[in-house]
Residue, then its C-alpha position, 0 to 999 in steps of 0.5 A: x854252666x858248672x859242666x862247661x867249667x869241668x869240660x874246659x879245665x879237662x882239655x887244658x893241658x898241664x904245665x910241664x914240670x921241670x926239675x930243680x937241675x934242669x932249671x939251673x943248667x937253663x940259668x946257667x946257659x942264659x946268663x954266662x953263656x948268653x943263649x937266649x931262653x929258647x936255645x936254653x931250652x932246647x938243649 
């Protein structure tokens, strides 16, 4: 059983990790210029 854990957790893919900036121009995007979390992203 403790193989299939391992197996598992190696195909699960990693969480992006995103910068201290890139968080703040999202913020900024979704609140005053109202984009939605998405387009925030996308851009």
């Amino acid at each position: 059983m403790l193989s299939e854990v391992i197996i598992s957790n190696k195909y699960k893919q990693k969480k992006p990790d995103f910068t201290f900036e890139f968080k703040q121009s999202a913020e900024r995007l979704v609140n005053k210029k109202e984009y939605t979390h998405r387009q925030a992203t996308d851009n």
